[in-house]
C-alpha positions as CSV (number, residue, x, y, z in Angstrom):
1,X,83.1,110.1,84.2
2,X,79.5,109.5,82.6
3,X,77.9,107.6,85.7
4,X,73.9,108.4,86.3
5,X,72.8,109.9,89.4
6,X,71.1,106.8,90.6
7,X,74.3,105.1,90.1
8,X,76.3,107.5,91.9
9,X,73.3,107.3,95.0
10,X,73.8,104.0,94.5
11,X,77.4,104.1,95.1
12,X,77.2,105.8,98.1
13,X,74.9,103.8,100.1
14,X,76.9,101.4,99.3
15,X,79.7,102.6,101.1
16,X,77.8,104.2,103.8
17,X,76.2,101.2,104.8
18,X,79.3,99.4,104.8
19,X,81.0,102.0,106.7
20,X,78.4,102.1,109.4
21,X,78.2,98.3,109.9
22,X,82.3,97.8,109.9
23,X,84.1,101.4,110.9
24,X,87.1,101.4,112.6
25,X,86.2,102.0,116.8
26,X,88.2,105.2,116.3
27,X,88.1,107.4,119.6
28,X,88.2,110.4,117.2
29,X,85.3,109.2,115.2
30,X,83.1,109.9,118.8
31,X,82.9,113.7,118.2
32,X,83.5,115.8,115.3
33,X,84.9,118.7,116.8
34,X,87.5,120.1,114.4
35,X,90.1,120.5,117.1
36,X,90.5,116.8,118.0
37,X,89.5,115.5,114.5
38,X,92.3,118.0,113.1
39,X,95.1,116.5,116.3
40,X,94.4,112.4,115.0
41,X,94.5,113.6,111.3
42,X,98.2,115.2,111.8
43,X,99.1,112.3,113.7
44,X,97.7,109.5,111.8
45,X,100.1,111.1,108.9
46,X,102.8,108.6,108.1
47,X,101.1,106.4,111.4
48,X,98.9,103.4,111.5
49,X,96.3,104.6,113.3
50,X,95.9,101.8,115.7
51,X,99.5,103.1,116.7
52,X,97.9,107.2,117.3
53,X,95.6,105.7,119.6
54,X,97.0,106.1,122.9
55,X,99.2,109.0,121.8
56,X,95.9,110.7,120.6
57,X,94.4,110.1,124.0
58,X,97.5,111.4,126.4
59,X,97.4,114.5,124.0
60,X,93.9,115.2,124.4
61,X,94.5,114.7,128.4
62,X,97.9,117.1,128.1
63,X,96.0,119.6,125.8
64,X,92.2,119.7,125.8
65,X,91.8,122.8,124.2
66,X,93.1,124.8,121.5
67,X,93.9,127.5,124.0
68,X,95.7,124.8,126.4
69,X,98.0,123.8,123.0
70,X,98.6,127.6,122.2
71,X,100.3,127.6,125.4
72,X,102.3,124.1,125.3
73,X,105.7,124.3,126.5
74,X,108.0,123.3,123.6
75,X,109.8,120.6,125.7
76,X,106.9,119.0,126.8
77,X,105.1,118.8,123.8
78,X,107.6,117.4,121.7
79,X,108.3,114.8,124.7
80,X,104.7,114.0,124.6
81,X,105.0,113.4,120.7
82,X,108.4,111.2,121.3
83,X,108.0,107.8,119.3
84,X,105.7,109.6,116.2
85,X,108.3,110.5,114.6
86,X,108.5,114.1,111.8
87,X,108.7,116.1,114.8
88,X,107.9,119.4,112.8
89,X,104.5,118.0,112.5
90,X,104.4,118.7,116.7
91,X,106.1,122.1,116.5
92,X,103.3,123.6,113.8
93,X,100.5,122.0,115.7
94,X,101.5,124.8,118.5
95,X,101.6,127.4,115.8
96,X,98.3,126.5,114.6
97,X,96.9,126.6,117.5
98,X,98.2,130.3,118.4
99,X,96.6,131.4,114.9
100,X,93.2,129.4,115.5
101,X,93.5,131.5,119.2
102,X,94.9,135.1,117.5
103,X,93.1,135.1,114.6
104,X,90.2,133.3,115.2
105,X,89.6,134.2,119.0
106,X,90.0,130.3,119.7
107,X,87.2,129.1,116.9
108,X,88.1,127.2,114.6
109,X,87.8,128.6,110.8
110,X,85.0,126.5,109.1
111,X,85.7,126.8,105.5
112,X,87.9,125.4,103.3
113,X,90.0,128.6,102.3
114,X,91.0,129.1,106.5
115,X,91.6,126.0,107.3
116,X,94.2,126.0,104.8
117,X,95.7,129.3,106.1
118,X,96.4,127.1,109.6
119,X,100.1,126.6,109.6
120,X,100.6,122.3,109.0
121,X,97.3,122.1,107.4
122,X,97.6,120.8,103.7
123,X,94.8,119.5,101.3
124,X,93.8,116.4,102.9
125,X,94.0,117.3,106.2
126,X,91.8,121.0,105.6
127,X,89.3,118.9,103.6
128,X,89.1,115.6,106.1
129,X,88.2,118.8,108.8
130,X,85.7,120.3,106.7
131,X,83.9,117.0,106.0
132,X,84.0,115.9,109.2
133,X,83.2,119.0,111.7
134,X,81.3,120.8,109.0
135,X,79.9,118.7,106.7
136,X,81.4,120.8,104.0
137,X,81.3,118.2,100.8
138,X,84.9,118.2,99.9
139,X,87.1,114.7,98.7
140,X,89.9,113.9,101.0
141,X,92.3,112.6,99.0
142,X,94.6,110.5,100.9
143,X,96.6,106.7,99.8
144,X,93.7,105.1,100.3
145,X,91.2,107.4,98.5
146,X,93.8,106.9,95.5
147,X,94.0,103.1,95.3
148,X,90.1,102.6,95.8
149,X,89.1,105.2,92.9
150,X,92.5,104.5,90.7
151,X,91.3,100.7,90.6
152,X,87.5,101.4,90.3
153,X,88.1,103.5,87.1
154,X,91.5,102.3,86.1
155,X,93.0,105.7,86.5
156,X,96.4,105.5,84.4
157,X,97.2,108.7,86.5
158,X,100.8,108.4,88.6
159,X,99.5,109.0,91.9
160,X,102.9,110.6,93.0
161,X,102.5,113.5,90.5
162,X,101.2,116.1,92.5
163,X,99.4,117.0,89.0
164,X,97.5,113.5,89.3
165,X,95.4,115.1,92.4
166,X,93.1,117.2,90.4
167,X,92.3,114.1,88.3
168,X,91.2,112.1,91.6
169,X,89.4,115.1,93.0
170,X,87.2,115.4,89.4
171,X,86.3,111.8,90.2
172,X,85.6,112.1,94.0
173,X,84.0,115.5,93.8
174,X,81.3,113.9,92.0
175,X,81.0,110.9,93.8
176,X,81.3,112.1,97.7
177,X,77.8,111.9,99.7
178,X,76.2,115.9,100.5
179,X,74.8,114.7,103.3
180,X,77.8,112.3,105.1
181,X,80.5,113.7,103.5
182,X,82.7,112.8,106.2
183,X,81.5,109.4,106.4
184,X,81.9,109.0,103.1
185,X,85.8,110.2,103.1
186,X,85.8,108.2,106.2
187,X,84.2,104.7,104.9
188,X,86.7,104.7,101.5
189,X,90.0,105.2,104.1
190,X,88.5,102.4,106.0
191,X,87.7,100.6,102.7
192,X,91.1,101.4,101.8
193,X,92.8,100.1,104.7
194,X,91.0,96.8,105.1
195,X,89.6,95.6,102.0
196,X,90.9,96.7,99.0
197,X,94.5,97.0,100.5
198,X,97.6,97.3,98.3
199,X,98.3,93.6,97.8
200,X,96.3,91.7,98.6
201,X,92.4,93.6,98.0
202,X,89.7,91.0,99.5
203,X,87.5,91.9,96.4
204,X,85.1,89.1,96.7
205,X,83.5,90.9,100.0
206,X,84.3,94.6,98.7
207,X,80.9,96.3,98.8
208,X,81.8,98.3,95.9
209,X,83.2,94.9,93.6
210,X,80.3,95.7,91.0
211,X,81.4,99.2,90.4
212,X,85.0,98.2,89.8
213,X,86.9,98.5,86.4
214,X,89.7,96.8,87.7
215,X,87.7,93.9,89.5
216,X,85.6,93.1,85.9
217,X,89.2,93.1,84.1
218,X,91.3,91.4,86.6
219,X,94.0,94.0,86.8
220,X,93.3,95.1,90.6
221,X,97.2,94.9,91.0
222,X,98.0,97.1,88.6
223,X,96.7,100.0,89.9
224,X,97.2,102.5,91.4
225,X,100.0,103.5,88.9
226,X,103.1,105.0,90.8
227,X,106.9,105.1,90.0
228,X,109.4,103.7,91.9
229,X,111.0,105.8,95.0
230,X,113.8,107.2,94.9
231,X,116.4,105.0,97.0
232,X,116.8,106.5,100.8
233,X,120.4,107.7,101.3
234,X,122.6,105.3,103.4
235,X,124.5,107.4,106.6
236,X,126.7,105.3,109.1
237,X,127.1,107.1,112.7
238,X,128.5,106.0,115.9
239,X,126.9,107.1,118.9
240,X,128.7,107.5,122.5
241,X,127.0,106.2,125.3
242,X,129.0,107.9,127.8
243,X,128.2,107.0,131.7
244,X,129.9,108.4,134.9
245,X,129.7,107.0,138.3
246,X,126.4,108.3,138.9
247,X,125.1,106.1,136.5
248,X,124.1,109.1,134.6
249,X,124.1,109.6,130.6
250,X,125.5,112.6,128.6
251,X,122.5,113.7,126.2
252,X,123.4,116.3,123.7
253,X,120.7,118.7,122.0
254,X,120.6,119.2,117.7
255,X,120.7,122.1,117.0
256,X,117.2,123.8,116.0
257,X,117.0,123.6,112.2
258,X,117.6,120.0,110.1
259,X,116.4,116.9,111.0
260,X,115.7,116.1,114.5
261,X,115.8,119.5,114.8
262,X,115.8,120.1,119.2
263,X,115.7,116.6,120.2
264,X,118.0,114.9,122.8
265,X,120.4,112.2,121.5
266,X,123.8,110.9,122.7
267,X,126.7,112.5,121.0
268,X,127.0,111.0,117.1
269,X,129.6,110.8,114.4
270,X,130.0,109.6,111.3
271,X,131.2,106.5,110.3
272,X,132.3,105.0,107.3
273,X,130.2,101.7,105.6
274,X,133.7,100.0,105.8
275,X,134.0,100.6,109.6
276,X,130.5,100.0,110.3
277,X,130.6,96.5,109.5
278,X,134.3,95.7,110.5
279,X,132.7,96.9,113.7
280,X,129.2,94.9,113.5
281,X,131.2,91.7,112.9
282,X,133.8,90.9,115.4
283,X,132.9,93.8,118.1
284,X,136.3,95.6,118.1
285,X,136.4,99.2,118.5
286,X,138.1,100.8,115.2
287,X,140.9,103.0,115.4
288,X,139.3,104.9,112.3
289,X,135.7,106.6,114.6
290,X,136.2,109.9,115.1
291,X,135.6,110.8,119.2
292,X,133.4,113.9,119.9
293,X,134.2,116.0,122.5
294,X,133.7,114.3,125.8
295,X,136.1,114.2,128.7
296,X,139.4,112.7,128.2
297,X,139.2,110.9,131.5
298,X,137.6,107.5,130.0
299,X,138.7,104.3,131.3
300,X,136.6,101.9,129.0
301,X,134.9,101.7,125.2
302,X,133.0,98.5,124.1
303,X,130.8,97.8,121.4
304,X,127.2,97.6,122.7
305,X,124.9,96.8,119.9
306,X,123.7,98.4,116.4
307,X,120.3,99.0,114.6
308,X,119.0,100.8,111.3
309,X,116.7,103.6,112.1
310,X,114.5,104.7,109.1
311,X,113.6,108.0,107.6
312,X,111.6,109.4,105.0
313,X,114.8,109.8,102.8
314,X,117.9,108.3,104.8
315,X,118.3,105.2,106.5
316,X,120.8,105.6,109.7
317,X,123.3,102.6,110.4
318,X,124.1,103.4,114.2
319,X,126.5,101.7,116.0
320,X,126.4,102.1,119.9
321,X,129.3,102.5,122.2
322,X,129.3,102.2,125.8
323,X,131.9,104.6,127.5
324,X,132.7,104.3,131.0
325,X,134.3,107.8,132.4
326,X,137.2,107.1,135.4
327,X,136.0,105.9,138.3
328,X,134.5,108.8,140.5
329,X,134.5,111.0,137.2
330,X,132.0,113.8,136.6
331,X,131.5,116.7,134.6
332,X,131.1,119.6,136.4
333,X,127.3,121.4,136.5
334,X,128.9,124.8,135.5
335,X,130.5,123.1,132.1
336,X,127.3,122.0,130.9
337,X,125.1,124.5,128.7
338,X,121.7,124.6,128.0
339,X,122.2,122.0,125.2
340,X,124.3,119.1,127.3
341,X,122.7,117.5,130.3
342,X,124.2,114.7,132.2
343,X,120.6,112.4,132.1
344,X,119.0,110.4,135.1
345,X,118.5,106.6,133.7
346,X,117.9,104.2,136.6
347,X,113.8,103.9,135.8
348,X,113.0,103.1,139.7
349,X,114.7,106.2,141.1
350,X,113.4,108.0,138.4
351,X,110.0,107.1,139.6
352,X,110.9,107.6,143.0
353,X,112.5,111.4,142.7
354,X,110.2,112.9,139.6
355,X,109.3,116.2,141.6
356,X,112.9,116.5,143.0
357,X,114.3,116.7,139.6
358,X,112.1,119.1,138.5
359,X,113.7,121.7,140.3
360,X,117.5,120.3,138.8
361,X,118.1,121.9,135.4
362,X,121.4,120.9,135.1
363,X,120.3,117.4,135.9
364,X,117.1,115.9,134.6
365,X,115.2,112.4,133.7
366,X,115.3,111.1,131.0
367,X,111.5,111.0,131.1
368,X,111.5,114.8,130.4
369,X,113.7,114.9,127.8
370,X,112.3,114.8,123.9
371,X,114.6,112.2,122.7
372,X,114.9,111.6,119.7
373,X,113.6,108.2,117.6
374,X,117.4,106.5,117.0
375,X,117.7,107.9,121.1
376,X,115.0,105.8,122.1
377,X,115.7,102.6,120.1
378,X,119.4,103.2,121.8
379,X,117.9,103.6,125.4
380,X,115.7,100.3,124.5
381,X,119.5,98.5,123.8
382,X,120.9,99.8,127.3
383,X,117.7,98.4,129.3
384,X,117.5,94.8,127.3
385,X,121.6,94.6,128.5
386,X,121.6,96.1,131.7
């Protein structure tokens, strides 16, 4: 990179003054205290952030303090995080936050090298922190830092080599502001995200056109340069939407390790591609499903509805069932275990008797549960039906 220094000032007034006359109204970007700028980074990770917004807000109401998340109860933090998805993210924000507390008697570590220590914390997120809360002058390199540079010096770099970073942060090291250096990480995400998008870049009001390779040689699509994904694994699962007379659910916990690792779903099994869509198009219940263990007292199965719910490396095809258990038909309380719960649904009695069932551990609402993501798309099914 053989830009002057007057170039590079240049550069970044650019930027700053565009950042400061369009920046996202962020409620994050009103303080720059590392504790809440560190919560909406590890949110806004695989999020839009317009999306974080309100989930940023009800945690910072939950948990104002690093102490107060140091002391979260697992359930309710993870049914505060419901709908975010990557749960994992939730469970080392708590761990975190009991290092920041035990090792750090509740400050949080301003330098680089400790905020990486944090448990959670990777490379982007330890140097978007340090910018930000302590104007330490170090490139966070997220998606959007990667398009902008890899298009304004036609970086031939694959940006989904993790050996491609070091290249980006040579480039970015040089150009981010000493004085703003979190405005400046700040104003190229923001670039990132509105102008000089993946598609379709608006180049013609991009503030930074005239330092552009790609702009002068009309090759702003081809960068950045990144290979294909690898295509997500297909899984087909039927879940059991089992109801007694009570108009009660049966919610069963995952076990603690693997993906949805402790969140509340109905009982699932697999499914074969064949069945799924015998199933999908004319509604009849195949004689091929394999039942989970629920009460052999059932007086009804119908097909409900289905939906795709996507992860980072599977897609689930779910089909949902709708069990109806005799009439008068219950489980008994001392058969369930602490990872079965027959689950309040009704949404006006749940309202009505929120305290009661508080004190009911065997039954609860399904407002306190963490459900999973596929859960809540299937609860969304039941209400648009019922």
């Amino acid at each position: 990179m053989d830009w002057s220094k007057n170039k590079i000032k240049e550069f970044q007034k650019d930027l700053l003054s565009w950042y400061d006359a369009n920046k996202k109204p962020l409620p994050w970007r009103q303080t720059t205290e590392p504790y809440k700028i560190w919560i909406s980074e590890i949110m806004s990770q695989q999020t839009q952030v317009e999306t974080v917004i309100p989930y940023f807000e009800r945690f910072m109401k939950k948990y104002p303090t690093v102490e107060s998340l140091a002391q979260a109860d697992d359930t309710e933090l993870l049914k505060l995080w419901e709908g975010l998805g990557y749960y994992s993210r939730a469970r080392n924000l708590k761990i975190a936050a009991q290092e920041v507390v035990n090792e750090y008697n509740g400050k949080f570590p301003d330098n680089l090298k400790e905020i990486l220590s944090l448990r959670g914390i990777g490379p982007y997120t330890a140097a978007a922190i340090a910018s930000i809360s302590f104007d330490l002058a170090e490139p966070a390199i997220d998606g959007n830092l990667m398009r902008v540079t890899s298009r304004i010096f036609e970086l031939e770099c694959d940006i989904s080599k993790s050996s491609s970073r070091k290249i980006f942060d040579e480039h970015l090291r040089t150009l981010v502001s000493k004085k703003r250096p979190g405005d400046f990480n700040q104003g190229l995400m923001d670039l990132g995200s509105l102008v000089c998008s993946p598609k379709k870049p608006k180049c013609e009001t991009c503030p930074l056109n005239k330092y552009c390779g790609a702009v002068a040689d009309g090759k702003q699509l081809n960068y950045p340069v990144k290979t294909k994904k690898l295509k997500q694994k297909e899984l087909y699962y039927t879940a059991f939407a089992l109801e007694n007379s009570l108009g009660e659910y049966y919610l069963e916990k995952r076990p603690s390790k693997g993906l949805l690792a402790d969140m509340w779903t109905f009982p699932l099994t697999e499914l074969s591609s064949v069945d799924f869509e015998k199933i999908i198009t004319d509604g009849a219940i195949s004689k091929n499903i394999t039942m989970p263990e629920l009460p052999e007292s059932i007086s009804k199965m119908e097909y409900f509805g289905n939906f795709t719910h996507i992860f980072s490396h599977q897609k689930w095809h779910i089909v949902l069932i709708k069990v109806k258990a005799e009439e008068k038909f219950e489980i008994a309380d001392e058969l369930l275990t602490a990872d079965k719960k027959w689950v309040y649904y009704d949404s006006k009695k749940l309202g009505e008797n929120v305290v009661n069932l508080n004190q009911d551990l065997s039954k609860i609402s399904r407002l306190k549960l963490p459900l999973s993501g596929p859960q809540v798309k299937m609860f969304e099914l039941l209400d648009k039906k019922i």
